[in-house]
TIDOPA-885814 format. One line per 4 residues: their letters; for each residue x, y, z of C-alpha. Coordinates in steps of 0.2 Angstrom, whole numbers, plus 5000, padded with zeros to 4 digits. Last residue first. Example, Ala and Ser with C-alpha at 12.3 -4.5 7.8 and 13.67 -1.06 7.14 Angstrom:
BEGIN
SA	5068 4995 5036 ~ 5062 4978 5039
This chain:
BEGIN
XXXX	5524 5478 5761 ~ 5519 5485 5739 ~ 5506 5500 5743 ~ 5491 5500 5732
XXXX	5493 5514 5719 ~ 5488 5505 5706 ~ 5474 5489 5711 ~ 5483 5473 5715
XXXX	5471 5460 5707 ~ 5483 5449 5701 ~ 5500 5449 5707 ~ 5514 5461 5706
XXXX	5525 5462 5691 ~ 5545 5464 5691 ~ 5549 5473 5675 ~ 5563 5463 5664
XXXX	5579 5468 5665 ~ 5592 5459 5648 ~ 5604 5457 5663 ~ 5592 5451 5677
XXXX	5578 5462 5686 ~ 5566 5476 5685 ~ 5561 5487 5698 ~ 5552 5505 5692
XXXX	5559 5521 5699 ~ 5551 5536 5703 ~ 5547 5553 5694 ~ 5560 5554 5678
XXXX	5559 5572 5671 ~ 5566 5577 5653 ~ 5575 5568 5639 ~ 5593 5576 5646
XXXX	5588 5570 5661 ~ 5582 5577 5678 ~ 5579 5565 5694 ~ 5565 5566 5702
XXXX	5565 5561 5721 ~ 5562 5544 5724 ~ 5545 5541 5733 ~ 5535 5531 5722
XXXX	5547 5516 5719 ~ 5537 5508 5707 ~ 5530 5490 5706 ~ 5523 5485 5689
XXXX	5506 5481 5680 ~ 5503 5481 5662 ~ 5490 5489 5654 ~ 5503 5496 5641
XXXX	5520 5485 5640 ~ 5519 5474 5624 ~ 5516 5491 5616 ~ 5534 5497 5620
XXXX	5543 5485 5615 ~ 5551 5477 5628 ~ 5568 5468 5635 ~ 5580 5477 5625
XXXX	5571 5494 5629 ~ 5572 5490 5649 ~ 5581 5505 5656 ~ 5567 5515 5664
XXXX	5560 5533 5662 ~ 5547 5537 5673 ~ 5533 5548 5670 ~ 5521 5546 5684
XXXX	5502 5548 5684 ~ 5489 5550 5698 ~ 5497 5548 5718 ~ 5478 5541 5721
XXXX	5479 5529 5709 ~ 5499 5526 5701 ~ 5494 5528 5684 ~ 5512 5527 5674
XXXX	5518 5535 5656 ~ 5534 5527 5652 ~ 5549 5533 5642 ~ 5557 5519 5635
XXXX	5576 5519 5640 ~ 5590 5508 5633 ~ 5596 5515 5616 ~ 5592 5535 5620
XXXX	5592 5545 5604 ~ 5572 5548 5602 ~ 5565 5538 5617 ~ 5553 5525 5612
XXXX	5536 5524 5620 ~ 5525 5516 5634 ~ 5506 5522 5639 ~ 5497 5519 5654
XXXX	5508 5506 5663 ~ 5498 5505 5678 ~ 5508 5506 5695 ~ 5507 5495 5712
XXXX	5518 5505 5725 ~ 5534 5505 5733 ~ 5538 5518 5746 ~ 5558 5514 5754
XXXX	5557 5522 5769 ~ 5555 5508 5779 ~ 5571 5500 5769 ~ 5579 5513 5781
XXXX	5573 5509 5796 ~ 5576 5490 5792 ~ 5594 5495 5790 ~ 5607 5497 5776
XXXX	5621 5484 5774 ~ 5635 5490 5761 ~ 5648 5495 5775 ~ 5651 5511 5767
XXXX	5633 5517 5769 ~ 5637 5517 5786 ~ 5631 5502 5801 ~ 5622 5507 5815
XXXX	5631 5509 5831 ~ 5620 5527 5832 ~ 5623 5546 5833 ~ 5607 5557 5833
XXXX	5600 5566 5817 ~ 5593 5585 5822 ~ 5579 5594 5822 ~ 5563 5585 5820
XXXX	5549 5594 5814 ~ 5532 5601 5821 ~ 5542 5605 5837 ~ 5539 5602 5858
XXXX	5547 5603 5875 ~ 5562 5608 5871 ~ 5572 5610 5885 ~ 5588 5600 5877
XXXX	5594 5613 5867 ~ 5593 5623 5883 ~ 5602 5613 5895 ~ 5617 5615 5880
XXXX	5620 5632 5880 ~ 5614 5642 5866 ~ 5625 5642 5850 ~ 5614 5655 5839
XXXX	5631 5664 5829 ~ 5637 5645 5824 ~ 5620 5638 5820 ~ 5615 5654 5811
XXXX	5632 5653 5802 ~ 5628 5634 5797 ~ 5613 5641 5790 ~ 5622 5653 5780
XXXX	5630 5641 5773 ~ 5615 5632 5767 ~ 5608 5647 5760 ~ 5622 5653 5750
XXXX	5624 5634 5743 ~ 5604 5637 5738 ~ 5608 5657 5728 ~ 5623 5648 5720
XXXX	5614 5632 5713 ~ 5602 5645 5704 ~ 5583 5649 5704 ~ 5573 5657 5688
XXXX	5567 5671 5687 ~ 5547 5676 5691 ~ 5533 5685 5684 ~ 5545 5695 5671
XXXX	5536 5712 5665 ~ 5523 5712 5651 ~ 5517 5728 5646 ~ 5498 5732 5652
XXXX	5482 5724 5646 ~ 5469 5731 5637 ~ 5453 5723 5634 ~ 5442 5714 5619
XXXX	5443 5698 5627 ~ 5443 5690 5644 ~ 5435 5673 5645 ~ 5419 5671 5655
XXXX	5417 5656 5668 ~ 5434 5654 5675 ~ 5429 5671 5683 ~ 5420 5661 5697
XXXX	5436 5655 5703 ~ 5439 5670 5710 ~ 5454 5683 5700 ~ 5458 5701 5710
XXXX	5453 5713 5698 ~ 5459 5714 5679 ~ 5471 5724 5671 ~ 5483 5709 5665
XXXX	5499 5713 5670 ~ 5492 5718 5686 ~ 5483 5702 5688 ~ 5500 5695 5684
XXXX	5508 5704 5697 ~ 5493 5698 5711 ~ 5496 5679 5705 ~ 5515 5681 5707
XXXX	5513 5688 5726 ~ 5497 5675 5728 ~ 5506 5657 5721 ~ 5499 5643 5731
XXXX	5480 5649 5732 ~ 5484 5658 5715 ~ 5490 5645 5705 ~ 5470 5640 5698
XXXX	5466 5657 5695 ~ 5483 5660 5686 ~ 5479 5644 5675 ~ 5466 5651 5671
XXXX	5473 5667 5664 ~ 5487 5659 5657 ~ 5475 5650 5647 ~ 5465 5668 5642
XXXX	5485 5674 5635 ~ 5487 5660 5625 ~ 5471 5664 5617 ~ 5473 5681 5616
XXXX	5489 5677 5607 ~ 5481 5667 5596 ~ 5468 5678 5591 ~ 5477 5692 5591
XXXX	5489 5683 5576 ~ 5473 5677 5568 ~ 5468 5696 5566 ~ 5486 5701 5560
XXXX	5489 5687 5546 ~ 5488 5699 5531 ~ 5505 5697 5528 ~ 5518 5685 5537
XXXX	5533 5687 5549 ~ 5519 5692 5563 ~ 5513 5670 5559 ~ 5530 5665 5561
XXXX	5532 5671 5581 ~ 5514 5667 5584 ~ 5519 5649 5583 ~ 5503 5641 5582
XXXX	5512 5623 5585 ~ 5522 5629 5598 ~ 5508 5641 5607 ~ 5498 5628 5608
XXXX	5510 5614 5616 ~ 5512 5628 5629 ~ 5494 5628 5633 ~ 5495 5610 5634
XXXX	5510 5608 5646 ~ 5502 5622 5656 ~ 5485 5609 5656 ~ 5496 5596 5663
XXXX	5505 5607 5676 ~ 5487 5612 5683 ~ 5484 5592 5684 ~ 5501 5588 5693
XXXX	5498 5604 5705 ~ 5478 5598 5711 ~ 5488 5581 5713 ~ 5502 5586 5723
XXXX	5488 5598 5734 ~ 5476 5583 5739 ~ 5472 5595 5752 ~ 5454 5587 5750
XXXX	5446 5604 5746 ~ 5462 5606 5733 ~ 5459 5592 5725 ~ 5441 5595 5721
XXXX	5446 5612 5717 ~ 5457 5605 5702 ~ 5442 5593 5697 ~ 5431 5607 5695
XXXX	5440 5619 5688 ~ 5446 5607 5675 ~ 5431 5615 5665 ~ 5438 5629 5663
XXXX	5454 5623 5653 ~ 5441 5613 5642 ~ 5431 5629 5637 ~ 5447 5638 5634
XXXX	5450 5621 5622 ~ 5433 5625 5616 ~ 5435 5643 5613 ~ 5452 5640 5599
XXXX	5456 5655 5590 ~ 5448 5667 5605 ~ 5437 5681 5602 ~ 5438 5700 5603
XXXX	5454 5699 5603 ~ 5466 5708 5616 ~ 5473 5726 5614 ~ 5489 5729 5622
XXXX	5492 5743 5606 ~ 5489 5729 5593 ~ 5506 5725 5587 ~ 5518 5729 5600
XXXX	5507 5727 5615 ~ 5499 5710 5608 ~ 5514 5704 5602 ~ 5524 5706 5618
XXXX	5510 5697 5627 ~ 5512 5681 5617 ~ 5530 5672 5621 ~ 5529 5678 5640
XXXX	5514 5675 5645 ~ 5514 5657 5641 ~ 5534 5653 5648 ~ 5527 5663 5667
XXXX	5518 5646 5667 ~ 5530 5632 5658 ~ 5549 5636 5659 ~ 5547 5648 5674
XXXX	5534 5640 5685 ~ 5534 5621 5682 ~ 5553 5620 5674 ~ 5562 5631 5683
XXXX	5555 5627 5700 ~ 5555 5608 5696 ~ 5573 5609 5693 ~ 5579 5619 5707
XXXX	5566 5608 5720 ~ 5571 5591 5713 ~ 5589 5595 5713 ~ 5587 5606 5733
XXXX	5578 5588 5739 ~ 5566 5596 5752 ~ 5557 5578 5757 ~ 5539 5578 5766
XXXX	5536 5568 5780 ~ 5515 5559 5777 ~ 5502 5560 5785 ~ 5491 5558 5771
XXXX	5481 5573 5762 ~ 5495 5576 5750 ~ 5508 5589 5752 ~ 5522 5586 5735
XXXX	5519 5600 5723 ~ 5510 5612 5737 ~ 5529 5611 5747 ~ 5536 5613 5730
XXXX	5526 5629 5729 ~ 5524 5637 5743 ~ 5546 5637 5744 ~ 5546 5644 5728
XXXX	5535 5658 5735 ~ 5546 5662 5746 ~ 5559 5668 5734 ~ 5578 5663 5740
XXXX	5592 5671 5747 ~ 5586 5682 5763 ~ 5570 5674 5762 ~ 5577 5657 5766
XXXX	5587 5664 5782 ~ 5572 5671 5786 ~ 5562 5654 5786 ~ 5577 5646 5798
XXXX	5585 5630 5789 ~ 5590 5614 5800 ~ 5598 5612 5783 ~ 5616 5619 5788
XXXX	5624 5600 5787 ~ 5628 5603 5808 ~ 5611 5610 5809 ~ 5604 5595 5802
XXXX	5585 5593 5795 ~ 5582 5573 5796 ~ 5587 5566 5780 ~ 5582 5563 5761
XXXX	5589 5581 5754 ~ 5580 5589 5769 ~ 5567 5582 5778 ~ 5549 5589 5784
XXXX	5540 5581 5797 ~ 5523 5573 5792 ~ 5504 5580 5791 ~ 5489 5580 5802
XXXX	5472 5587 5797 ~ 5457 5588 5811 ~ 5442 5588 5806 ~ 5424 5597 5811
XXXX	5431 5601 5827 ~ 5419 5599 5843 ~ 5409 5609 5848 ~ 5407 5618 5866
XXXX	5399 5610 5882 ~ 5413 5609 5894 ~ 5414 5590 5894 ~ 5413 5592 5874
XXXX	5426 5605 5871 ~ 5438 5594 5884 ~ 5434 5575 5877 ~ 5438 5585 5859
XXXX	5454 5594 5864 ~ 5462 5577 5876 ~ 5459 5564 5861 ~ 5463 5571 5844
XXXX	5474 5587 5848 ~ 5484 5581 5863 ~ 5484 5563 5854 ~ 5490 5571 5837
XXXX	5504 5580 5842 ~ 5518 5574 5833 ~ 5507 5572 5818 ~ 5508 5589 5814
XXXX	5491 5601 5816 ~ 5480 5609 5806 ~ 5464 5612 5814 ~ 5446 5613 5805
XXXX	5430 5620 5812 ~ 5413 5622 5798 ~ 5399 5630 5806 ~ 5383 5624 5807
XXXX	5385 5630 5828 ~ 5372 5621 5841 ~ 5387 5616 5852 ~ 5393 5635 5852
XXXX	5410 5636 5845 ~ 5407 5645 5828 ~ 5391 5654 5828 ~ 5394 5654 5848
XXXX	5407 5667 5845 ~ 5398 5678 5833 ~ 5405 5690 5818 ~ 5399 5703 5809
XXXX	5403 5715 5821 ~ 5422 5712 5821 ~ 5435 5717 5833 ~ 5429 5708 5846
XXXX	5426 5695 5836 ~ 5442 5693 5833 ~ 5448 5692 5851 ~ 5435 5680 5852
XXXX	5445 5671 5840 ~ 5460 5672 5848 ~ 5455 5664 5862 ~ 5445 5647 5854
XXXX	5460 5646 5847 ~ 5471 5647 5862 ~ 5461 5634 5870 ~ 5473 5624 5861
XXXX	5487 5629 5870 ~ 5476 5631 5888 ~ 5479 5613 5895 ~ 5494 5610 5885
XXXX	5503 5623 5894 ~ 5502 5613 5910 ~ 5489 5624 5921 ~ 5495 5631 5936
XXXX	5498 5627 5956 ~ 5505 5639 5967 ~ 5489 5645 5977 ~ 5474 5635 5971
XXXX	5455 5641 5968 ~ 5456 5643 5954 ~ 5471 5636 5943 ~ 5487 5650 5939
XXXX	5488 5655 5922 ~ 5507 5653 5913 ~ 5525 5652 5917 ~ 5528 5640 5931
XXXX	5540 5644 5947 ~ 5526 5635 5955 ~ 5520 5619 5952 ~ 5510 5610 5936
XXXX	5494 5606 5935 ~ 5483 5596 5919 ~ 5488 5578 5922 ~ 5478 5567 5910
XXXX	5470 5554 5920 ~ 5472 5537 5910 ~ 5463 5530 5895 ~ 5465 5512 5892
XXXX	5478 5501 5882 ~ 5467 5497 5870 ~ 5460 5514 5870 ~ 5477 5521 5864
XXXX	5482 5511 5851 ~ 5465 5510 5845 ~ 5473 5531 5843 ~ 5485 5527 5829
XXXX	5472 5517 5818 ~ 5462 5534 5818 ~ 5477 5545 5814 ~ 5480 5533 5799
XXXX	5462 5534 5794 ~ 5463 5551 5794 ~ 5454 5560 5805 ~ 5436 5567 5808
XXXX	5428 5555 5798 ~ 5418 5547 5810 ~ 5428 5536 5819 ~ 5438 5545 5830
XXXX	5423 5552 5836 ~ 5416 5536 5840 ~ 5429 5529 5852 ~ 5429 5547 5859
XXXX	5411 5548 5866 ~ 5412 5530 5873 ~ 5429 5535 5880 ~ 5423 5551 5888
XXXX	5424 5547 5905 ~ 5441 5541 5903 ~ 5449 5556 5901 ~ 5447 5561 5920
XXXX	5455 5577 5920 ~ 5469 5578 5933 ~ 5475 5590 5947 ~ 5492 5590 5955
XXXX	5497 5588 5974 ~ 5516 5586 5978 ~ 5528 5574 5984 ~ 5546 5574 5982
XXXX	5558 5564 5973 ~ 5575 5569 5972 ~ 5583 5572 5955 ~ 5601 5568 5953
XXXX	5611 5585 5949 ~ 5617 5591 5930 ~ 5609 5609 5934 ~ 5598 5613 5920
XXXX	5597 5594 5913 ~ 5593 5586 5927 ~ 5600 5568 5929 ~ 5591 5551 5929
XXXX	5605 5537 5931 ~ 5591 5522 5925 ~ 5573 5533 5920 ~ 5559 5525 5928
XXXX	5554 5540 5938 ~ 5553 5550 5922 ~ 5539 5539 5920 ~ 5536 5527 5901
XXXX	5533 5530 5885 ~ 5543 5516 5872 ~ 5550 5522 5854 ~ 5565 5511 5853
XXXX	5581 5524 5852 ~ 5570 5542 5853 ~ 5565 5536 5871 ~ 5549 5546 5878
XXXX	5546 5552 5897 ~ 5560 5559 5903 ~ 5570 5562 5891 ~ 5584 5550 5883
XXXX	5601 5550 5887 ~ 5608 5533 5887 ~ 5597 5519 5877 ~ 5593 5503 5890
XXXX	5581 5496 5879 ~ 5565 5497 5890 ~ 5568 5506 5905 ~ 5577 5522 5895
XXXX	5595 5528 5904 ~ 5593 5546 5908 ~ 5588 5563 5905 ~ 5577 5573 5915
XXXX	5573 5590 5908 ~ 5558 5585 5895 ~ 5548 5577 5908 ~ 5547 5591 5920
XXXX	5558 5594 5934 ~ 5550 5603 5950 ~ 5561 5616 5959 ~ 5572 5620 5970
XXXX	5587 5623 5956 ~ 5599 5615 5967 ~ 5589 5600 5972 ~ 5579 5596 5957
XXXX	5562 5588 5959 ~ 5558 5571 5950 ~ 5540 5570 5956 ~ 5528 5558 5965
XXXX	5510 5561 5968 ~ 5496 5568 5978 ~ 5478 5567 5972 ~ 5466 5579 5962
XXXX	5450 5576 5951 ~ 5441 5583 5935 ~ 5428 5578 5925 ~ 5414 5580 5939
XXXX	5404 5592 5931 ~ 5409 5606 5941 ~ 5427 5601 5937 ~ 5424 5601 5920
XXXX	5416 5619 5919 ~ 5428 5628 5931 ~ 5442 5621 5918 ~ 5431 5627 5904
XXXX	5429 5644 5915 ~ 5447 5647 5920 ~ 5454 5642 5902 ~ 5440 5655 5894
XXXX	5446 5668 5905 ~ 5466 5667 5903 ~ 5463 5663 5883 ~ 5454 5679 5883
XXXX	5467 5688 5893 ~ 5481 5683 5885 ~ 5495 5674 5885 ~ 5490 5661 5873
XXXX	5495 5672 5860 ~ 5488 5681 5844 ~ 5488 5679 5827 ~ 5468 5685 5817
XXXX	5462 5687 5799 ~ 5479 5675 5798 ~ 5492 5679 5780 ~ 5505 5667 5776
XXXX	5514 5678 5762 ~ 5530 5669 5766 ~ 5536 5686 5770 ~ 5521 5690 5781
XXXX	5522 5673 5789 ~ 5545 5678 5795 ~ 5536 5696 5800 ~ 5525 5688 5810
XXXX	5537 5676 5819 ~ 5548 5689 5821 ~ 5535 5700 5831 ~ 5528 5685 5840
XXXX	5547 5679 5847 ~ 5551 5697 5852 ~ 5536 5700 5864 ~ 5537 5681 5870
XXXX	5553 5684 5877 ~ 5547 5705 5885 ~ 5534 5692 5891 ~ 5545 5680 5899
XXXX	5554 5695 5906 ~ 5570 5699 5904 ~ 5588 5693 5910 ~ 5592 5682 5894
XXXX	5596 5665 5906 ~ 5579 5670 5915 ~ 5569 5673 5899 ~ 5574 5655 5892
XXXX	5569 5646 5909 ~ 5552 5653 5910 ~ 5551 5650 5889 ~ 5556 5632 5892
XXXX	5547 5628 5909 ~ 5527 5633 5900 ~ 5519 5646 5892 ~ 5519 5656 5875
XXXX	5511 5645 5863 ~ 5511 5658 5848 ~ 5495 5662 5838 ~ 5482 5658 5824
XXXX	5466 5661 5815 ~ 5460 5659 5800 ~ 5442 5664 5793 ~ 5434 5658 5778
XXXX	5419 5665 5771 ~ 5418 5653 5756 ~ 5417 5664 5738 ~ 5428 5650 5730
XXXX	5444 5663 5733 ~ 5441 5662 5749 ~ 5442 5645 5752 ~ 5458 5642 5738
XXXX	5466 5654 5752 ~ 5461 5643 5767 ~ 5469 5629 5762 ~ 5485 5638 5755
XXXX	5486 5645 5768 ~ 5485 5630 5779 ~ 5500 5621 5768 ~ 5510 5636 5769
XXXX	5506 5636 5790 ~ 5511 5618 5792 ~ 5527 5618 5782 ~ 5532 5633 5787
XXXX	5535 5629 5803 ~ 5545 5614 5799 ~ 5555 5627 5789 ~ 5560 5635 5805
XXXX	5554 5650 5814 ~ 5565 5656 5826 ~ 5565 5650 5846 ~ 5555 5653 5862
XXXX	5538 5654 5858 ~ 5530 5637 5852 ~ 5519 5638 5837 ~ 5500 5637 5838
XXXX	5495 5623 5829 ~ 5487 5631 5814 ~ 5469 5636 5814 ~ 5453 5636 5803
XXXX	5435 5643 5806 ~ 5425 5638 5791 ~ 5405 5648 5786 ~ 5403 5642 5769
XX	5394 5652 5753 ~ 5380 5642 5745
C-alpha cells in the first residue's frame, strides 16, 4: 500500500556558500526520499533557506544591499549548487515569506492564547557604539567554567559548559570590539515546561535515536526553562503581534519554515492537502533530517510548539554527525573546508553521493572524507565492479546479435537470487542504514562479475557454433546489471538514467525487479562513468585554499555565525603534537573498537604474514581485514573466533585488495587480542 511521507532537510542558513557539510545532510535525504519514490511511495520533499536573524542583517549592511537582495543571491546559488548534486525538492523556499509570516503569527497567537507563552523584563549585553542588542554568538570572552579566552556567548568550544553571555570574564563585542553594557529590555518566552510530561514520552517512543534520546534526560534532569522567542529591533525577520520593535528569534519561525513551504506547495498542487499532512488527525507519515548540532531546537522546542498549537507532531526525526576530512575537522587553511561548486568544478557529483551512502548509517555518527579510501573505493565499486558488467557483455550483444537480447537467460535462478535481495537492500535503505544497503549491492556486483569471469564470453565468440549460449550469457550479465542499477539508482540517478538509456527501458521502480528483460533491443554501449585521478582531488584542494584566499571576509563576520551542520575550522590548543608521542583522551575517543566474528580465515597467495580475514561485525555487517598474524594461526583455528577490530580506520588499499579496519594483536609472533565471553559482534569495546 502506497505511503503518504512529508520529509524535510534543516533549512540551511542564508548568508554563505554551500559547503560539503550541506551536502551531507541533503545527499543523504535524497537519497531517502528517492528510494521512496521509486517503491511506488508518494513521497514529498520540501525544503528552504533560513533567512533571518543578526548575521544576514549585519552581512547585507557590510555589502550595501538589502537583506533580501542577500538572501536573493544565497537561494539561487544554493539551488543551482542541489541541482548539480542532483538534490532534487518537489518544493525550496524561504522562511521569509508570506506563508511562513502568517503561520508564525497564528501559532505564536495560538500559544499565547493558551497560556504557553509569557513576558518579563530582562538583562542584556547591549553594544554601545553599535546601539544595539548583542546576541550570544557576538560576545566573546573568558568561559566561567575553564577559563578558555574567546569563547561565545553562550557555549565554550574548550570544555563544553552553557552558560549567560553575562557570565563571560572580559566580554567584548565582536562588531565593534567595545565592552558590552547591560541594558534592560522586555522579551517574550514560551513556557517549555508545560509540556514536559508530553515530551518525556515523546522522546521515548521511537521518534529518535536512542543516542538522541539519552542526550535529551540530560536536559529534563536539569529542568526545562523558558525558551526566549523575541529579539529587539534592528532585527531581521517577522515582527510579534501586538508589539512595536520586538521580533521573533529566527529559531521561532526556522522550523516553521516547513510547515510554510509546504503550503506554498499545495498551493500549487490540487492533489494535495495541508491538514492531510499537519493536521493532528493526519495518517501521514512526517520525517525531518537534521544534524545533531541542533537536536534540542528540533527534538524538544518543534514538537512542545506543534502540539501546544494544535498541529502533529513529527513521525521521526533523523540526526547525523559532522563531516571531516582526511580524519580532521574540515580546514580552510589545509583547503578542505570544501565549497559544493568547488567539487563540481573538478569532480563528478555523483562520486560524492556515493561514498557519503557507502559510510551513512542510521546513528549519529561524523562521517570521514578520507580522499585514498574515497579514489580507491570509487574505482573499484563503481567503475571496476558496476559500469565493469556492462561493459564486458554489451559489445557482444550489438556486434554479434544486432543489440538483441536473449530470449532467456543462461542462469534464471541466480537472476532469481539477485531479485530477491530486493528486499533485504530496501530494508536497509528504510532504515537509512545506507553502508550496509551499499556493502550487500557491492556483494552481489562481486558475484555478477565472478560470472562473467568464469563464462568468459570473450572465449565463447572465439568458438563455433556457440552463438546462442553466447546471448545468453551476456543477457544474463546484462539482466544483473539491471538490478543492480535498480538498486543504485536512489544514490546514483544521473548514471542510473544513462544506463536506462543504454538499455531502452523506462525509468527502473523496484517493481521491475520482478520480470527479467529479454528478447529486446538495447542501444550501444557508452562508458557510465571514468574513473577518478589524484590530479583532479589536488586541483580541488587548491582551489579551496583559493576560495579561502579570494572569500577573506573581515574577521566580526567569521565569528557571526550563528549556526552550521559542520564544524569549520580546527582551533589552536596547548596540547601535545604527534611529535611528542603522547596523543589525548580526545583522540583515543575516536578510536571505534568493536567486538568482531571471525567468519572465515584464508591464506593469502604470495603474502608470508597476512591471512585475509573475513569479519561479522553486527550491525556494521562484514569486514575484510587483512592482518599480519600467519606465524601465529592457521587459518581454520581462527573461524568462530572473536576479536576486537578497529572499525573506524579508513580502508587501506593493498596489492591483495581492500583492508577494512584493523584487528589488535599483540607480542612478536602477534596473537589476536579476544574479548570475553558473551560479547555479541559489533558491540562497542569502552
Amino acid at each position: 500500500m502506497a505511503r503518504d511521507i512529508l520529509v524535510t532537510s534543516a533549512l540551511p542558513y542564508a548568508n554563505g556558500a554551500t559547503h560539503l557539510g550541506h551536502m551531507l545532510e541533503h545527499i543523504q535525504t535524497d537519497i531517502w526520499v528517492r528510494f521512496q519514490k521509486q517503491r511506488g511511495h508518494n513521497c514529498i520533499a520540501v525544503c528552504g533557506d533560513d533567512a533571518h536573524g543578526t548575521p544576514i542583517m549585519l552581512k547585507a549592511r557590510d555589502a550595501g544591499i538589502t537583506p533580501e537582495e542577500l538572501i536573493a543571491g544565497v537561494s539561487a546559488e544554493r539551488q543551482r549548487d542541489f541541482a548539480d548534486f542532483h538534490v532534487v525538492y518537489d518544493k525550496y523556499h524561504s522562511t521569509h515569506s508570506d506563508e511562513n509570516r502568517e503561520l508564525s503569527s497564528a501559532i505564536y497567537n495560538k500559544l499565547k492564547d493558551a497560556g504557553h507563552m509569557t513576558s518579563r523584563t530582562i538583562k542584556q549585553a547591549f553594544d554601545p557604539e553599535q546601539q544595539m542588542f548583542l546576541p550570544d554568538r557576538f560576545i566573546r570572552g573568558e568561559c566561567p567554567k575553564c577559563g578558555a579566552p574567546d569563547q561565545y556567548g553562550d557555549a565554550c568550544e574548550a570544555c563544553g559548559a552553557t552558560y549567560q553571555p553575562t557570565e563571560l570574564g572580559n566580554p567584548v563585542s565582536v562588531l565593534s570590539g567595545a565592552t558590552p553594557v547591560e541594558r534592560e529590555s522586555e522579551h517574550y518566552f514560551f513556557k517549555l515546561a508545560d509540556f514536559e510530561a508530553f515530551l518525556r514520552d515523546w522522546t521515548r517512543s521511537d521518534h529518535l535515536q536512542e543516542a538522541i534520546t539519552r542526550k535529551l534526560d540530560e536536559w529534563f534532569t536539569a529542568g526545562l526553562r523558558d525558551w526566549d522567542i523575541s529579539r529587539d529591533a534592528p532585527y531581521f525577520g517577522f515582527q510579534i503581534p501586538g508589539t512595536e520593535d520586538k521580533y521573533f528569534y529566527v529559531w521561532l519561525d526556522a522550523p516553521i519554515g516547513y510547515m510554510a513551504a509546504f503550503q506554498a506547495l499545495v498551493d500549487e498542487r490540487a492533489d494535495l492537502s495541508f491538514d492531510g499532512f499537519w493536521g493532528q488527525e493526519s495518517t501521514a507519515e512526517l520525517y525531518h533530517f537534521i544534524g545533531k548540532d541542533i537536536v534540542y531546537f528540533h527534538a524538544l522546542f518543534w514538537p512542545a510548539m506543534l502540539e501546544g498549537a494544535g498541529y502533529r507532531t513529527p513521525t521521526a526525526i533523523h540526526a547525523h554527525g559532522f563531516v571531516t576530512v582526511n580524519g580532521e575537522k574540515m580546514s580552510k587553511s589545509r583547503g578542505t573546508f570544501i565549497k559544493a561548486r568547488t567539487w563540481l568544478d573538478h569532480i563528478e557529483p555523483e562520486f560524492l553521493r556515493y561514498y557519503f551512502a557507502a559510510k551513512l548509517t542510521h546513528r549519529v555518527e561524523d562521517l570521514d572524507l578520507n580522499f585514498d579510501d574515497f579514489m580507491a573505493r570509487i574505482n573499484s565499486d563503481l567503475v571496476g565492479k558496476y559500469v565493469n558488467i556492462a561493459s564486458r557483455s554489451a559489445n557482444f550483444i550489438t556486434k554479434r546479435f544486432n543489440g538483441r537480447l536473449a530470449g532467456e537467460l543462461d542462469r534464471p535462478e541466480l537472476a532469481q537470487r539477485f531479485a530477491d535481495e530486493g528486499e533485504t537492500i530496501a530494508a536497509h535503505f528504510e532504515a537509512r542504514r545506507y553502508s550496509q544497503a551499499i556493502r550487500a549491492i557491492m556483494a552481489l556486483a562481486d558475484e555478477a562479475n565472478a560470472y562473467v569471469a568464469e563464462r568468459a564470453p570473450w572465449q565463447l565468440a572465439k568458438e563455433d557454433g556457440r552463438e546462442a549460449e553466447l546471448q545468453a550469457i551476456c543477457t544474463t550479465a546484462l539482466e544483473l546489471f539491471r538490478q543492480l542499477t535498480i538498486y543504485l539508482k536512489p544514490v546514483l540517478p544521473a548514471t542510473a538514467e544513462r544506463a536506462e538509456a543504454f538499455l531502452q527501458v523506462a525509468p527502473l521502480t523496484w517493481a521491475d525487479l520482478k520480470q527479467p528483460l529479454l528478447d529486446h533491443k538495447i542501444a550501444k554501449f557508452k562508458p557510465l562513468l571514468r574513473r577518478v585521478e589524484q590530479p583532479a582531488i589536488d586541483k580541488m584542494i587548491e582551489a579551496s585554499k583559493d576560495d579561502l584566499a579570494a572569500a577573506a571576509a573581515p574577521a566580526t563576520e567569521a565569528q557571526a555565525e550563528p549556526k552550521k551542520t559542520a564544524k569549520a575550522e580546527n582551533k589552536e590548543s596547548d596540547a601535545p603534537t604527534p611529535d611528542d608521542g603522547i596523543i589525548g583522551i580526545e583522540d583515543f575517543a575516536k578510536v571505534d573498537l568493536r567486538v568482531a566474528k571471525v567468519v572465515a580465515a584464508d591464506h593469502v597467495e604470495g603474502a608470508d604474514k597476512l591471512l585475509k580475514l573475513t569479519l561479522d561485525v553486527g550491525e556494521l555487517g562484514q569486514r575484510q581485514v587483512f592482518a599480519g598474524i600467519k606465524s601465529a594461526y592457521a587459518p581454520e583455528t581462527l573461524e568462530g573466533r572473536h576479536v576486537a577490530l578497529v572499525a573506524n580506520l579508513a580502508p587501506r588499499k593493498m596489492r591483495f585488495g581492500i583492508s577494512e579496519g584493523m584487528v589488535l594483536a599483540a607480542g612478536d609472533s602477534p596473537h589476536v587480542l579476544a574479548p570475553d565471553e558473551g560479547a555479541k559482534p559489533g558491540d562497542r569495546i569502552k
